[in-house]
Backbone as XML, in Angstrom:
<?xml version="1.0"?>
<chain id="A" units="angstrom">
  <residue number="1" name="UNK">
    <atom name="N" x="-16.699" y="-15.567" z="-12.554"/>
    <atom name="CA" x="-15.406" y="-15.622" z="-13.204"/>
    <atom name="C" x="-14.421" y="-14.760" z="-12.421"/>
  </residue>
  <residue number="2" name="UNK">
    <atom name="N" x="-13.339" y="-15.473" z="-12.060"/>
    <atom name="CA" x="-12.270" y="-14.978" z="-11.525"/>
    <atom name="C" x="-11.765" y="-13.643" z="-12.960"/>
  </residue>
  <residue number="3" name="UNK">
    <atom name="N" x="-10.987" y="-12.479" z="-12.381"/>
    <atom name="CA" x="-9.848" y="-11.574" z="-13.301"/>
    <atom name="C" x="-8.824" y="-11.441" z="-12.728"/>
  </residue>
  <residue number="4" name="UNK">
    <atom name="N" x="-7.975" y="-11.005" z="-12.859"/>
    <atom name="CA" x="-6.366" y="-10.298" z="-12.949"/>
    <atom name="C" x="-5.945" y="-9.227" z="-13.514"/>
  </residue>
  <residue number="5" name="UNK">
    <atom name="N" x="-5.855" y="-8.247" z="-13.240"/>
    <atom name="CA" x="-4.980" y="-7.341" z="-14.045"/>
    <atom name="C" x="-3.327" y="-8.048" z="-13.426"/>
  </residue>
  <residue number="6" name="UNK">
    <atom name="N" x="-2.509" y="-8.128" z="-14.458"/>
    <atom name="CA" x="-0.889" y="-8.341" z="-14.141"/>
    <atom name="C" x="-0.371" y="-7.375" z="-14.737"/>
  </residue>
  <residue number="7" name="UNK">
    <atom name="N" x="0.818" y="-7.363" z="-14.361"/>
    <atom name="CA" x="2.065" y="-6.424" z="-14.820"/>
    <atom name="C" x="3.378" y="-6.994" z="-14.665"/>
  </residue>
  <residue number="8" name="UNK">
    <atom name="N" x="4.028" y="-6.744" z="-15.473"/>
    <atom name="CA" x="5.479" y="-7.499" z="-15.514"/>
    <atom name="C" x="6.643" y="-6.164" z="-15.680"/>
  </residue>
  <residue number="9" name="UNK">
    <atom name="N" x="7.686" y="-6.346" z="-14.612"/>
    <atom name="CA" x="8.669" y="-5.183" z="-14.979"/>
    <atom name="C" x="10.008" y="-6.014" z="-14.831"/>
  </residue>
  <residue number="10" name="UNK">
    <atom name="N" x="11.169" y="-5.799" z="-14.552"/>
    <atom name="CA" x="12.410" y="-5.872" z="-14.332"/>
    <atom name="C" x="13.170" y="-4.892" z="-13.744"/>
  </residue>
  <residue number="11" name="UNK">
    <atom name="N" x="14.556" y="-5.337" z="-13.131"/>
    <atom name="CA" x="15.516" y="-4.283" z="-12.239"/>
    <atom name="C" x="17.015" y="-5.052" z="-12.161"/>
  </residue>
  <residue number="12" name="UNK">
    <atom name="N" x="17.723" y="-4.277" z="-12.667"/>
    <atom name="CA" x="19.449" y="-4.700" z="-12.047"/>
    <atom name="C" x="19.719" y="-5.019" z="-10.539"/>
  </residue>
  <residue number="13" name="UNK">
    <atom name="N" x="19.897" y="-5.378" z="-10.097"/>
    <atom name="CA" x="20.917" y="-5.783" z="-8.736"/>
    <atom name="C" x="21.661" y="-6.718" z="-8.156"/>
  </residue>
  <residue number="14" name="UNK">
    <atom name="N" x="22.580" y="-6.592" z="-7.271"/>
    <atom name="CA" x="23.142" y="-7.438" z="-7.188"/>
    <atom name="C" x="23.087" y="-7.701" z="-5.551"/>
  </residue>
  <residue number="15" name="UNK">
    <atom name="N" x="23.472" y="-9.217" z="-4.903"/>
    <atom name="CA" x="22.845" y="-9.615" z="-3.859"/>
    <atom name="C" x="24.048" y="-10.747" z="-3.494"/>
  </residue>
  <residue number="16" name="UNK">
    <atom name="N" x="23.279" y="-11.783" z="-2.149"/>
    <atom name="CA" x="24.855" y="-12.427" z="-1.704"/>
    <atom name="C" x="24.310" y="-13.079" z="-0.949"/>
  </residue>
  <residue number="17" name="UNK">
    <atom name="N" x="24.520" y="-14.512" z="-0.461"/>
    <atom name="CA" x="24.377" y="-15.092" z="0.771"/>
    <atom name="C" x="25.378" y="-16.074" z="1.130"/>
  </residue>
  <residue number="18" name="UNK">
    <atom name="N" x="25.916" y="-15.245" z="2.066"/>
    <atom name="CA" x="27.704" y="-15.612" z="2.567"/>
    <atom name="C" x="27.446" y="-16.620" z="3.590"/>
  </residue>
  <residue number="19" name="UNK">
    <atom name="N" x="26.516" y="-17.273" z="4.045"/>
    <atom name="CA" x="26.286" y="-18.398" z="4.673"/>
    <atom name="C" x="25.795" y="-19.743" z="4.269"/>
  </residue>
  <residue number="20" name="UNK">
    <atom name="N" x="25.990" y="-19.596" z="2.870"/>
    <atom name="CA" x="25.933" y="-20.303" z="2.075"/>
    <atom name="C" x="26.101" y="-22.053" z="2.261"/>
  </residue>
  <residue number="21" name="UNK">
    <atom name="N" x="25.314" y="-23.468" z="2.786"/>
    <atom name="CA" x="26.087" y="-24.281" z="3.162"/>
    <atom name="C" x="26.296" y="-25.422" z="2.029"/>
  </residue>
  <residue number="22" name="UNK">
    <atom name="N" x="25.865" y="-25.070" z="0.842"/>
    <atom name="CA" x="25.732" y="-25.790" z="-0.279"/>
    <atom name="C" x="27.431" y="-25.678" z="-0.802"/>
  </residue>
  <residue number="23" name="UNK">
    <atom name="N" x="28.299" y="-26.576" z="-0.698"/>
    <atom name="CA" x="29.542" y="-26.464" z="-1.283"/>
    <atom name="C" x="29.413" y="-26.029" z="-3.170"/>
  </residue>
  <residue number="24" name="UNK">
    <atom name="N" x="28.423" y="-26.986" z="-3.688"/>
    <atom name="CA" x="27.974" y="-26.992" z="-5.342"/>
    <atom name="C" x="27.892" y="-25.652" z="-5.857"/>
  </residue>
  <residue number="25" name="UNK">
    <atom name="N" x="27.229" y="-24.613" z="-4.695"/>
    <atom name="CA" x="27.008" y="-23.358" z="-5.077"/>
    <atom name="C" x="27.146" y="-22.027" z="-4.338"/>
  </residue>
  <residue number="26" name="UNK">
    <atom name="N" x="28.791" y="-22.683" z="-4.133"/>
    <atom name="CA" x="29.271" y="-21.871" z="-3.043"/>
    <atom name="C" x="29.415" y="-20.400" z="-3.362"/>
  </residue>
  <residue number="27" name="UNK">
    <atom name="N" x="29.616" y="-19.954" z="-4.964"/>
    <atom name="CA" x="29.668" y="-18.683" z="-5.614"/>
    <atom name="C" x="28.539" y="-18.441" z="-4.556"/>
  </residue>
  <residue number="28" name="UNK">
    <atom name="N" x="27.328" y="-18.340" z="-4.715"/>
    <atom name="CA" x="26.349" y="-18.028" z="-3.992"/>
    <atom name="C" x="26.697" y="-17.050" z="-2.659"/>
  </residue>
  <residue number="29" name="UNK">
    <atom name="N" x="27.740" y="-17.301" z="-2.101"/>
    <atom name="CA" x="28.487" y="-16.507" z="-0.803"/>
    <atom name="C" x="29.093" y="-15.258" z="-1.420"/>
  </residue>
  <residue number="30" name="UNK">
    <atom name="N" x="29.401" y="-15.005" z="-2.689"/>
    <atom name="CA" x="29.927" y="-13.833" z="-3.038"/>
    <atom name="C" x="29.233" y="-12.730" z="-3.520"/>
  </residue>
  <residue number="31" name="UNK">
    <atom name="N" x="29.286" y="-11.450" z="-4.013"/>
    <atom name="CA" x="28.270" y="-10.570" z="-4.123"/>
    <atom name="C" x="28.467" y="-11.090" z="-5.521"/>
  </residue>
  <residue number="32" name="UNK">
    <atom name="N" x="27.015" y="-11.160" z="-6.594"/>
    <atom name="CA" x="26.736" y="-11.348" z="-7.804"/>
    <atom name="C" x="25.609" y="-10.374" z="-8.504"/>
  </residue>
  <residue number="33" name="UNK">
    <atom name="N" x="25.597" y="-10.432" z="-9.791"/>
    <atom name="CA" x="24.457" y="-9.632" z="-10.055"/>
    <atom name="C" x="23.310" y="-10.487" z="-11.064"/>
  </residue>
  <residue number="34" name="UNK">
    <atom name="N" x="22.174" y="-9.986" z="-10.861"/>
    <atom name="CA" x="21.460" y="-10.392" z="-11.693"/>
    <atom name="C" x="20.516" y="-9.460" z="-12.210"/>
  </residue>
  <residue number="35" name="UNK">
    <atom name="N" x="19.468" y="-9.561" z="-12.987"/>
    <atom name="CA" x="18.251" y="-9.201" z="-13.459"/>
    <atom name="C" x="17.129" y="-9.659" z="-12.763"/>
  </residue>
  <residue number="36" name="UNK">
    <atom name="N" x="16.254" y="-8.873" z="-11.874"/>
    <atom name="CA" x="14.973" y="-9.613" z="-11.459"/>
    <atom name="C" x="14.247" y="-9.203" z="-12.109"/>
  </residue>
  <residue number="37" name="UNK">
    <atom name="N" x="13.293" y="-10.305" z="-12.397"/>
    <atom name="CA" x="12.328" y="-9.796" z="-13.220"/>
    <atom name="C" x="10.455" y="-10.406" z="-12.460"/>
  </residue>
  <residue number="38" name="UNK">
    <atom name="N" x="10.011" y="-9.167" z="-12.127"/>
    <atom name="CA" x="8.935" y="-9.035" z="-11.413"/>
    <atom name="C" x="7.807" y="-9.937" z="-12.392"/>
  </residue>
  <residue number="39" name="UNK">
    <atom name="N" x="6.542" y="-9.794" z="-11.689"/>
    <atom name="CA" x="5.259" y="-10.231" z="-12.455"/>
    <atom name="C" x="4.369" y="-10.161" z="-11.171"/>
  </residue>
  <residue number="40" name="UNK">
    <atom name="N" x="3.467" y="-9.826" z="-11.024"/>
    <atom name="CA" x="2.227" y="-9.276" z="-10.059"/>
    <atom name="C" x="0.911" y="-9.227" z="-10.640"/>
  </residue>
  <residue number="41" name="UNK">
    <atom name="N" x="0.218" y="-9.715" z="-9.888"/>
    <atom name="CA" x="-1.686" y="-9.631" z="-10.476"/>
    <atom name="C" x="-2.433" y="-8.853" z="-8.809"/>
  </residue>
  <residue number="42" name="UNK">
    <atom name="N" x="-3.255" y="-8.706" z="-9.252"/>
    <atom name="CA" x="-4.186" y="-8.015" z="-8.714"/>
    <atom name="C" x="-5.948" y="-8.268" z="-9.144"/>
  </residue>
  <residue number="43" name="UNK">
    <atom name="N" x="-6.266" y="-8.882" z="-8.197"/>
    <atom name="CA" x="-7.663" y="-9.165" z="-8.701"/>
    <atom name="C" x="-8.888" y="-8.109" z="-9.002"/>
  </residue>
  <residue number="44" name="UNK">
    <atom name="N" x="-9.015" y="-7.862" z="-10.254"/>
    <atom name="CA" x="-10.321" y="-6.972" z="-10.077"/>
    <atom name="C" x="-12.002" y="-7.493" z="-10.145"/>
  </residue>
  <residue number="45" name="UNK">
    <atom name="N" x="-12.919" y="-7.381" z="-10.415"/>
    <atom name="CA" x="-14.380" y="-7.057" z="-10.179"/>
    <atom name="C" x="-14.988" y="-6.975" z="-11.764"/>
  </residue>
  <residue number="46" name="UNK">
    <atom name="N" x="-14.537" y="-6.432" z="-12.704"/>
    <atom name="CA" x="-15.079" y="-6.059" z="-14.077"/>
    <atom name="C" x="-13.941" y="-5.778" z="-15.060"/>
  </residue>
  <residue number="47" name="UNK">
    <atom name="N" x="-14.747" y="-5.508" z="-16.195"/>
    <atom name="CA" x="-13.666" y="-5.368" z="-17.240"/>
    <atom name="C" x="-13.253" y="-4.067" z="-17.759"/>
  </residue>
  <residue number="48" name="UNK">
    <atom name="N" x="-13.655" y="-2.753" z="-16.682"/>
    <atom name="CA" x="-13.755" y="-1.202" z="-16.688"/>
    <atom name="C" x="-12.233" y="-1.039" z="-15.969"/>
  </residue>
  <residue number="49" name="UNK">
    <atom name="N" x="-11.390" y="-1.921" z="-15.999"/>
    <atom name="CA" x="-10.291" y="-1.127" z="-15.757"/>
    <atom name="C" x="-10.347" y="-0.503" z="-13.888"/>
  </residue>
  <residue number="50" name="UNK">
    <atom name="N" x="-10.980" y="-1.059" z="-13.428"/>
    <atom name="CA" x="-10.957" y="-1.050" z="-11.896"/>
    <atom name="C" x="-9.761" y="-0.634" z="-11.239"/>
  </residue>
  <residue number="51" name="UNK">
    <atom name="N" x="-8.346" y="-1.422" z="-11.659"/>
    <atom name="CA" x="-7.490" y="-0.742" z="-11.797"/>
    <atom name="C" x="-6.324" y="-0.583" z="-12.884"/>
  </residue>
  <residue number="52" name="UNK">
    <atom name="N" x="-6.090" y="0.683" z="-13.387"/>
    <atom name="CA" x="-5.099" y="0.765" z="-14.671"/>
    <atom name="C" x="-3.869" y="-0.008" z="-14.517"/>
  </residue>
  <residue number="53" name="UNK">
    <atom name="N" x="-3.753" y="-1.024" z="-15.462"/>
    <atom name="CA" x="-2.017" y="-1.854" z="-14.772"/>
    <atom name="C" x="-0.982" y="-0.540" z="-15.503"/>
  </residue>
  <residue number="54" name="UNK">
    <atom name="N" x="-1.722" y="0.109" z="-16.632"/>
    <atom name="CA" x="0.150" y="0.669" z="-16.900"/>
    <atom name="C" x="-0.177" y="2.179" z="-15.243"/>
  </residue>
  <residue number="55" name="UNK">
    <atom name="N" x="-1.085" y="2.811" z="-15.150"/>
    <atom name="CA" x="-0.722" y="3.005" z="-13.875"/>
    <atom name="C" x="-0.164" y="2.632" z="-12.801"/>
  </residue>
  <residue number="56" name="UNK">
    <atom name="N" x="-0.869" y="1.209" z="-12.748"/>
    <atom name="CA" x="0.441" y="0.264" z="-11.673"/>
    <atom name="C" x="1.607" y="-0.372" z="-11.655"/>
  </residue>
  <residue number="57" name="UNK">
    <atom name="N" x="1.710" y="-0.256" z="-13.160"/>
    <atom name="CA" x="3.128" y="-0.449" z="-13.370"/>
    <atom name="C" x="4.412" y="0.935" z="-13.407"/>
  </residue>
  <residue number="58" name="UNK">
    <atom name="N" x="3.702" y="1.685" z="-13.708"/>
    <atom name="CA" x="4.767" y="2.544" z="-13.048"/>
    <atom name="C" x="4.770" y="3.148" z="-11.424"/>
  </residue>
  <residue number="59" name="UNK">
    <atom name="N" x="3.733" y="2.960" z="-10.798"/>
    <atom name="CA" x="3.959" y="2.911" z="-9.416"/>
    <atom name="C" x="5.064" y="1.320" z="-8.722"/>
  </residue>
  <residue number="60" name="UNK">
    <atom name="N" x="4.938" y="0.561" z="-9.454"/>
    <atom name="CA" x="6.070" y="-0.343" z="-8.952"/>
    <atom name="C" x="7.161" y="0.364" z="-9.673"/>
  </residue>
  <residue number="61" name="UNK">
    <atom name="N" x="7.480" y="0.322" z="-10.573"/>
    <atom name="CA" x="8.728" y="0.743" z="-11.561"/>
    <atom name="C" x="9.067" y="1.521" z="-10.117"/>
  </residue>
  <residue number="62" name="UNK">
    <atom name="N" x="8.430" y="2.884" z="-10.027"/>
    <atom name="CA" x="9.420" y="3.657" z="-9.104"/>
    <atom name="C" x="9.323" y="3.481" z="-7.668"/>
  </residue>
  <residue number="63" name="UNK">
    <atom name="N" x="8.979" y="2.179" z="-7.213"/>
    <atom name="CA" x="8.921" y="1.622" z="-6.189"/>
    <atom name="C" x="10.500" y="1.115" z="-5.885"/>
  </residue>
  <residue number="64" name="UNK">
    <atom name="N" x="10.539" y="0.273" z="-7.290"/>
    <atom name="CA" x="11.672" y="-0.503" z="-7.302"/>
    <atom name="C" x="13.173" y="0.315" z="-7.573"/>
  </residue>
  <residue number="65" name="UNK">
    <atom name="N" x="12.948" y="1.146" z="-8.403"/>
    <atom name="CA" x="13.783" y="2.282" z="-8.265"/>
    <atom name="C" x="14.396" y="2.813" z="-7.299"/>
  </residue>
  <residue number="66" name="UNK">
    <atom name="N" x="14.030" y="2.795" z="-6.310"/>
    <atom name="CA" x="14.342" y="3.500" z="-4.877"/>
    <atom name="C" x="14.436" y="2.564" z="-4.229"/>
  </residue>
  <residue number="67" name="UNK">
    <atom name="N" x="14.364" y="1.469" z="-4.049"/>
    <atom name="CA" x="14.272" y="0.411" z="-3.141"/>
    <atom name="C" x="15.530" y="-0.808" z="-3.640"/>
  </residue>
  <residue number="68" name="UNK">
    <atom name="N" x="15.153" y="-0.456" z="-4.881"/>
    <atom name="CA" x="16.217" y="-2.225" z="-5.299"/>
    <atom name="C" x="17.088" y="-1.723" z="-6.522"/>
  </residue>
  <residue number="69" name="UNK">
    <atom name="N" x="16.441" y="-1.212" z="-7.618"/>
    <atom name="CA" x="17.480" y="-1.221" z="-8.758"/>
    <atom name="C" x="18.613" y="-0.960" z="-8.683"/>
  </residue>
  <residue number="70" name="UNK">
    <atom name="N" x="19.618" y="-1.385" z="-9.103"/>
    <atom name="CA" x="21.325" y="-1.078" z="-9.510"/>
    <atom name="C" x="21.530" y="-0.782" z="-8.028"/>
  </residue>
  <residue number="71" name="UNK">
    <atom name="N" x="21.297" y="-1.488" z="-7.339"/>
    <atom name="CA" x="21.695" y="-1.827" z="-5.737"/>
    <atom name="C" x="22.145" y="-3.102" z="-4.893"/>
  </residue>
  <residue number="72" name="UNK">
    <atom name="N" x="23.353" y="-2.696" z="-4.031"/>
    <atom name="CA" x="23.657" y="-4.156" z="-3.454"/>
    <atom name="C" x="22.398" y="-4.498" z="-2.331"/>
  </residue>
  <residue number="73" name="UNK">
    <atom name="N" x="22.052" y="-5.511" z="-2.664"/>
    <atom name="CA" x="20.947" y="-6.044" z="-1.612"/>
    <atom name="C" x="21.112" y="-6.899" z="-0.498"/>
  </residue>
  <residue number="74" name="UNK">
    <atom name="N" x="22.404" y="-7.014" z="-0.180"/>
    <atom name="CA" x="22.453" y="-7.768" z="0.665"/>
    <atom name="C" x="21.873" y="-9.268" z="0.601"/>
  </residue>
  <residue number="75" name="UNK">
    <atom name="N" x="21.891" y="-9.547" z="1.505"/>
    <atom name="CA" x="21.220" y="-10.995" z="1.860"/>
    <atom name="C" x="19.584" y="-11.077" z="1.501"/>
  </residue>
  <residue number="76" name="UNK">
    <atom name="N" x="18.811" y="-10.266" z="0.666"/>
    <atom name="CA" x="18.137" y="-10.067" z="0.636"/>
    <atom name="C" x="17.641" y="-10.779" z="-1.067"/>
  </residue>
  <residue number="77" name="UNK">
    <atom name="N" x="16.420" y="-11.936" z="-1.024"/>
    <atom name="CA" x="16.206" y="-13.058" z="-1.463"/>
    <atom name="C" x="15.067" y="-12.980" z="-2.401"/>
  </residue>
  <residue number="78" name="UNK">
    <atom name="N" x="14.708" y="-13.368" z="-3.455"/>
    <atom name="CA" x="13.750" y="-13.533" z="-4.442"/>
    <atom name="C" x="12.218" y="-13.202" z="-3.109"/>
  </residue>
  <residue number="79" name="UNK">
    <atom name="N" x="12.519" y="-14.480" z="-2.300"/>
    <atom name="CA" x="11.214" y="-14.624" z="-1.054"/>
    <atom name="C" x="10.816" y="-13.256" z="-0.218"/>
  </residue>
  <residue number="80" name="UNK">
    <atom name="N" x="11.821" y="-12.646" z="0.087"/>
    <atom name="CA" x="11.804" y="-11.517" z="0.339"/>
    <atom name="C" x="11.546" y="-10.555" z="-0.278"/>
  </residue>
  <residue number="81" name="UNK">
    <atom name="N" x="11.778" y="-9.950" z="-1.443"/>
    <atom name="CA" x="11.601" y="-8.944" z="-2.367"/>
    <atom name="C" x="10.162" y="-9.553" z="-2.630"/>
  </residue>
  <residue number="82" name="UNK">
    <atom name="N" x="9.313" y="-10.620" z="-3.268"/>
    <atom name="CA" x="8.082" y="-10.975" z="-3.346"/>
    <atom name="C" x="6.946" y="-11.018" z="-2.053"/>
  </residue>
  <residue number="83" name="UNK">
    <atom name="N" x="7.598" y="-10.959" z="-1.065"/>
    <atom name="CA" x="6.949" y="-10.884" z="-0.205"/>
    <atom name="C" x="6.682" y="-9.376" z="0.072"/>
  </residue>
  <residue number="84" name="UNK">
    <atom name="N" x="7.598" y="-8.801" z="-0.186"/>
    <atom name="CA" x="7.886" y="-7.327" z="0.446"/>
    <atom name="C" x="7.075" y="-6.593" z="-0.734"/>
  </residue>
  <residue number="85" name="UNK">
    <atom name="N" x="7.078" y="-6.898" z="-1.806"/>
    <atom name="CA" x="6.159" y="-6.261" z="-3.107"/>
    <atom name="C" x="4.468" y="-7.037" z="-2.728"/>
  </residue>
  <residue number="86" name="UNK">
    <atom name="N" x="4.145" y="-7.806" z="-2.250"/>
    <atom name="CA" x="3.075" y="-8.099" z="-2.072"/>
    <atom name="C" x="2.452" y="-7.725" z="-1.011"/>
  </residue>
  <residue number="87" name="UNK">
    <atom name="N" x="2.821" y="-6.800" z="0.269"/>
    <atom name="CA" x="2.259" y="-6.203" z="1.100"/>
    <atom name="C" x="2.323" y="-4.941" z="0.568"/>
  </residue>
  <residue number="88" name="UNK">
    <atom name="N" x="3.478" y="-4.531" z="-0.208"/>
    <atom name="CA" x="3.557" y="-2.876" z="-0.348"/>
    <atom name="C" x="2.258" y="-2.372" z="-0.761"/>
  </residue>
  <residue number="89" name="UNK">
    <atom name="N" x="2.107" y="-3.313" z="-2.043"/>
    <atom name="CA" x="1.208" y="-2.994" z="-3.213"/>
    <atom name="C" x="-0.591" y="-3.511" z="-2.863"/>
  </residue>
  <residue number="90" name="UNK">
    <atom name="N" x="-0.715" y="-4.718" z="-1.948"/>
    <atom name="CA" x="-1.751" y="-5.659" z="-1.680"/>
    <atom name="C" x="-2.252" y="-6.306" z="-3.064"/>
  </residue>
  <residue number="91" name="UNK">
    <atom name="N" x="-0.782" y="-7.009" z="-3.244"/>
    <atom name="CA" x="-0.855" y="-7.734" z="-4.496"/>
    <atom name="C" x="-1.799" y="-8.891" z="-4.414"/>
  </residue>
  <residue number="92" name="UNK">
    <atom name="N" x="-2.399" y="-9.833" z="-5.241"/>
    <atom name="CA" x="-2.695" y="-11.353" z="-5.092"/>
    <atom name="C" x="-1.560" y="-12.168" z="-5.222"/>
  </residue>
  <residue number="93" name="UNK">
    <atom name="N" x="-0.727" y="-11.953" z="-6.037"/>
    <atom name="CA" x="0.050" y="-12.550" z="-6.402"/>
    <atom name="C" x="1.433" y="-11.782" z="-6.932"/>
  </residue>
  <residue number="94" name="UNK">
    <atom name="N" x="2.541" y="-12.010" z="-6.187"/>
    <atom name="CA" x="4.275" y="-11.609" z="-6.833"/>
    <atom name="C" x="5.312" y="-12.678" z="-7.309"/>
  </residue>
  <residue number="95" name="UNK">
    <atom name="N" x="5.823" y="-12.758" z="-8.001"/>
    <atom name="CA" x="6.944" y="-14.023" z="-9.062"/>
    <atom name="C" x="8.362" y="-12.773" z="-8.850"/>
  </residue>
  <residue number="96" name="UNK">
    <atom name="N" x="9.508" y="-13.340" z="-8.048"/>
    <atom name="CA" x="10.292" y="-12.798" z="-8.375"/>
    <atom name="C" x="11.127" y="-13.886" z="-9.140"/>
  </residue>
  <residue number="97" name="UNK">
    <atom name="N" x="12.045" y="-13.660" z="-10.142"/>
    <atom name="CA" x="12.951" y="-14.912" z="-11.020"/>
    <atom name="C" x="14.294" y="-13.853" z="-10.624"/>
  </residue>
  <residue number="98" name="UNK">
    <atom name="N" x="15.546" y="-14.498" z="-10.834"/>
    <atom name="CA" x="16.795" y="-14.434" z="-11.483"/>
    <atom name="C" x="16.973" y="-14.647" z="-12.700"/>
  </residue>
  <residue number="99" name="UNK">
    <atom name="N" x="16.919" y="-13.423" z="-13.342"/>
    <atom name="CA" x="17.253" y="-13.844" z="-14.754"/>
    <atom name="C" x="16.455" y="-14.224" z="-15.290"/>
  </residue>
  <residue number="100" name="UNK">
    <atom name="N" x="15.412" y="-14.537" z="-14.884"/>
    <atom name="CA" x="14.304" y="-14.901" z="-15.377"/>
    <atom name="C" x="14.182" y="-16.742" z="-15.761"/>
  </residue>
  <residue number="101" name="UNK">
    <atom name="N" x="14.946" y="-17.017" z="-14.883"/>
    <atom name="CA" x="15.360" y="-18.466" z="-14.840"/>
    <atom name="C" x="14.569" y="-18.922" z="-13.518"/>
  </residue>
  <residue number="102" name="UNK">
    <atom name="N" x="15.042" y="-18.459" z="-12.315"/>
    <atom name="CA" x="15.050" y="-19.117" z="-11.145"/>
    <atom name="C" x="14.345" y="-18.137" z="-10.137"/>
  </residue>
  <residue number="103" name="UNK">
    <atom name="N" x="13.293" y="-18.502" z="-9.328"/>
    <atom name="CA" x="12.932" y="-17.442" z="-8.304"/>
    <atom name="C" x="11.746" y="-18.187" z="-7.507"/>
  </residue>
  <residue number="104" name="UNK">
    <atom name="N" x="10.848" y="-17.104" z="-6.721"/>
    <atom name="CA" x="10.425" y="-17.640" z="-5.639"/>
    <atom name="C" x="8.983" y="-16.555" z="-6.290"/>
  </residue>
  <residue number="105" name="UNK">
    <atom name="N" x="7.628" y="-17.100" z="-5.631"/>
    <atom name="CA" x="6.723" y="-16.628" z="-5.465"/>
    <atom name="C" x="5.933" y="-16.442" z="-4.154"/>
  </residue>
  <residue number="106" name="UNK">
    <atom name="N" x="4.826" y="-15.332" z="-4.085"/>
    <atom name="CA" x="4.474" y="-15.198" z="-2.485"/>
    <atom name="C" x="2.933" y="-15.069" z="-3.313"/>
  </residue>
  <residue number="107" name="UNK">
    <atom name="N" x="1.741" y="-15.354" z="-2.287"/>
    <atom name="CA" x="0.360" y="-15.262" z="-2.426"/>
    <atom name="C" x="0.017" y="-14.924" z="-1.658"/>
  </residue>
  <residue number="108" name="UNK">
    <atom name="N" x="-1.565" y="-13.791" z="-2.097"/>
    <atom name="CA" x="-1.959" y="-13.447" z="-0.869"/>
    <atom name="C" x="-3.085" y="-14.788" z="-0.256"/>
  </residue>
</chain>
């Protein structure tokens, strides 16, 4: 049997991609803000808590803190932030959303 420990957090920021070639969603070129809202697993071995998620959830929390929250991010993309949380951490799996609507996922 496969496990997971997951964890789910969120962060303010705001972001932009001014090369935008989609006319429909051209806002997209201006700086905007949203809510990302994380989700990450990590595969463990047993059901002993191998690793604590609210431990690992506050090691992301203040990951993201310093790195992304209530910050302009530049050109910097759901794909990116999931990618970039899935090497930090040696996630299995990162979900970044907008808003919790729209986003991108990375696997290990």
């Amino acid at each position: 049997m496969k496990k997971n420990i997951i964890i789910k957090t969120s962060f303010p920021a705001t972001h932009h991609w001014p090369e935008c070639p989609i006319e429909e969603v051209s806002f997209l070129r201006d700086e905007h803000r949203h809510v990302f809202y994380v989700t990450m697993k990590w595969r463990v071995d047993h059901n002993n808590r191998q690793i604590e998620f609210i431990q690992q959830k506050m090691r992301v929390d203040e990951h993201l803190e310093s790195f992304y929250a209530n910050k302009s991010l530049g050109r910097v993309s759901c794909e990116d932030i999931a990618e970039a949380l899935l090497k930090e951490f040696k996630a299995n799996y990162v979900s970044v959303f907008e808003d919790n609507e729209n986003g991108a996922e990375a696997l290990k």
